[in-house]
N, C-alpha and C positions, 0 to 999 in steps of 0.2 A: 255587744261583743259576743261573737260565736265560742260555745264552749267546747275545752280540749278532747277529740279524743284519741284514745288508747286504745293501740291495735297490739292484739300480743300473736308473737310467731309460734306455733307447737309442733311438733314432729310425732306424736305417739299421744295416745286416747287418755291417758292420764293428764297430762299435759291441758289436752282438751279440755276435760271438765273443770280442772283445776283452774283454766284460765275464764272460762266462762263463771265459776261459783265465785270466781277472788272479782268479778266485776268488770272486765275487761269491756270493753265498749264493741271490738270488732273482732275476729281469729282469722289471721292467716293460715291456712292449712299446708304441712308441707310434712317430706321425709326428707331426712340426712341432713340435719342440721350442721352438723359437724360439717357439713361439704358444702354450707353458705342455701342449703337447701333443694331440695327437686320436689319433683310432682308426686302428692300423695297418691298410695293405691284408691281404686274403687271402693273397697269396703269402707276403708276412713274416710275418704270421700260420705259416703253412705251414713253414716254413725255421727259426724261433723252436725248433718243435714238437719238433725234433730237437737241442737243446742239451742239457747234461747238466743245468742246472740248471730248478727250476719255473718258469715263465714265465706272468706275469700281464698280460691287456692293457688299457690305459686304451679305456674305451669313453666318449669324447666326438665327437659327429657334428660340433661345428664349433669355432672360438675365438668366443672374448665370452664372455656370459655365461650361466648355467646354467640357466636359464626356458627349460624345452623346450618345445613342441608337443607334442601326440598323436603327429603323425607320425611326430618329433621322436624319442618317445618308443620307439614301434614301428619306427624305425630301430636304436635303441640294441636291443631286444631280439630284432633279426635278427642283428647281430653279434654278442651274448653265445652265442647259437644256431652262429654260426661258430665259436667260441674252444672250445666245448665242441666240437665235431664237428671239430677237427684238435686236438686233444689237448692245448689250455693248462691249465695248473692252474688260472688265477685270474683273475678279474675285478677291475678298477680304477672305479666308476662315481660319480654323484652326480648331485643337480638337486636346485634351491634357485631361491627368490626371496625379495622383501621380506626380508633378514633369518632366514629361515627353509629347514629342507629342505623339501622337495616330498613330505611322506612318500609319497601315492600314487605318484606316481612313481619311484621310490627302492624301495618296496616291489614294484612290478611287475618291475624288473627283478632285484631278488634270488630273487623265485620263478623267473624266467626262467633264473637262476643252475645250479637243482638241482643242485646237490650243488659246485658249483665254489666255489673260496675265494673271498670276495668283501671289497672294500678299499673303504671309500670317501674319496672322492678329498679334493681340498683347497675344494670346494667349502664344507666344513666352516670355512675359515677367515674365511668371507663371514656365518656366522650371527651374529644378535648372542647367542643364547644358546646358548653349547657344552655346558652341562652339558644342556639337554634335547635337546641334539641327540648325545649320548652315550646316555643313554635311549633315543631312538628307535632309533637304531643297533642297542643291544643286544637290543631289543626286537625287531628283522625278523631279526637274526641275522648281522647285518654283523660277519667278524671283525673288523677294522683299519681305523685311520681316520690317514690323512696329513693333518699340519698342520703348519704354524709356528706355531702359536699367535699366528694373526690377525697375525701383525708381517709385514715384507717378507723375513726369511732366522727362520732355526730361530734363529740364536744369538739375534738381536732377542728372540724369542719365548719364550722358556727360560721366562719364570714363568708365564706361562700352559699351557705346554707340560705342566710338572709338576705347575702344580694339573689339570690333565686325567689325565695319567695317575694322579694321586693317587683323583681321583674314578671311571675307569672300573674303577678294582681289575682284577678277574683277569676282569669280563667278555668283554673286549674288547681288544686292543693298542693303544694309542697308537704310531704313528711321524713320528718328527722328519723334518723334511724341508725344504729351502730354505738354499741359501747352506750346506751342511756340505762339511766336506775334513779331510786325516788334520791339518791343525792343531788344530781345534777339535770335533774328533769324542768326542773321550773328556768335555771339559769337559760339553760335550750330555748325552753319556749319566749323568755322576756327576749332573748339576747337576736333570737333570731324571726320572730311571729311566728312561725308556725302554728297550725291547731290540729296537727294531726302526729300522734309517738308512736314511735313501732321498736320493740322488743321481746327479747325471750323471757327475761326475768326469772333464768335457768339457778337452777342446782344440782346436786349429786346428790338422789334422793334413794337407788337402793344399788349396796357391792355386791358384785358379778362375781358367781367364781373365777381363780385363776385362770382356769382353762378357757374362760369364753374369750378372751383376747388376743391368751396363745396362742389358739387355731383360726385369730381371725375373725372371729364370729362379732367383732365389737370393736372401736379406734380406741376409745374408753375402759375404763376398766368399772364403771359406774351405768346405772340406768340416769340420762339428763332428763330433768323433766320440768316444767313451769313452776317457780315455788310462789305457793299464793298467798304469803304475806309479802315478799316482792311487789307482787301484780299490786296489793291493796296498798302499800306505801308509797306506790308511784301514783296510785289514782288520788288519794290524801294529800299528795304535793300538788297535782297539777288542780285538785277542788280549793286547796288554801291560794293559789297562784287566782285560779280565777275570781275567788272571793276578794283579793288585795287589788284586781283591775276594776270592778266595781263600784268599789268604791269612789 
């Protein structure tokens, strides 16, 4: 039996360290969490590069929704261009409308990938047919695909979660993702196979003055940041969970 792991999402360089010291297995890199995520700058990019663990970065050029432009498009495959040329392992991407992924688009950026791991995003949970949108996937050579299984958290999504992973077999990874913490991390995994979690395992770790919200400067009235005994009690769930399959 392959062991689980834990991919934690961060938006700011605290975050970062915090999730690589607490154990984190992989880092998704991103800014604007609060907006479901975009594409980190250069510099974290940069800064990322140098943690011990793989670092994958979400490449979305704005919030809403995933009907990109050309432009649009040839934005996202400048940045995948960055993410390879300061040393990230992996790429996070996606684009869909109507219902559907965007295959052209979707496809241009995984050639633009060469050779980097690539994840596609939760854009996935917007189609109305998963099982061909697992096909396509496997078909450009996407390894992993984040989902809840179209619900608003992973737990919601648990049957859909595992008729996916039942159907992408050994092509592809399935990862849960949404609303998970070390209370209901292991249920996830029994309930549905997955072997791959993705989370922020967030808090509100330092108060903003007043003014930084009032004028805007913040959606928050808090800095959000990874909390790393979070990260460590999810990873202690998902090592007791694999130690009870062993047996």
């Amino acid at each position: 039996m392959s062991t689980i792991s834990l991919e934690v999402c961060v938006d700011n360089l605290e975050s970062l360290r915090t999730a690589a010291d607490a154990g984190a297995d992989r880092i998704e890199l991103c800014s604007a969490l609060e907006l479901g995520g975009l594409t980190p700058c250069a510099g974290f990019m940069m800064a990322a590069a140098d943690v011990s663990v793989p670092v994958h970065a979400l490449i979305r050029p704005r919030a809403g929704d995933f009907d990109y432009s050309r432009g649009e498009v040839d934005q996202m495959i400048d940045d995948v261009q960055a993410c390879r040329e300061v040393g990230l392992a992996g790429i996070v991407i996606g684009a869909g409308a109507g219902g559907r992924l965007d295959e052209t688009s979707v496809e241009a950026l995984v050639d633009a990938a060469d050779g980097l791991f690539v994840t596609l995003h939760r854009v996935f949970d917007l189609v109305d047919d998963r099982v061909l949108a697992i096909d396509i996937a496997a078909d450009l050579g996407i390894e992993r695909i984040l989902t809840s299984g179209g619900a608003h958290s992973a737990p919601a999504g648990i049957e859909e979660i595992r008729r996916c992973v039942e159907y992408a077999d050994s092509r592809l990874s399935i990862m849960a993702g949404g609303g998970i913490n070390a209370g209901n991390v292991a249920k996830i995994v029994e309930q549905t196979g997955v072997r791959d979690i993705h989370g922020s395992f967030s808090r509100a770790t330092r108060q903003f003055d007043p003014a930084i919200p009032a004028l805007g400067f913040s959606a928050s009235e808090s800095l959000i940041a990874a909390d790393g005994n979070a990260v460590r009690a999810a990873k202690q769930a998902l090592s007791c969970f694999s130690e009870a399959e062993s047996r």
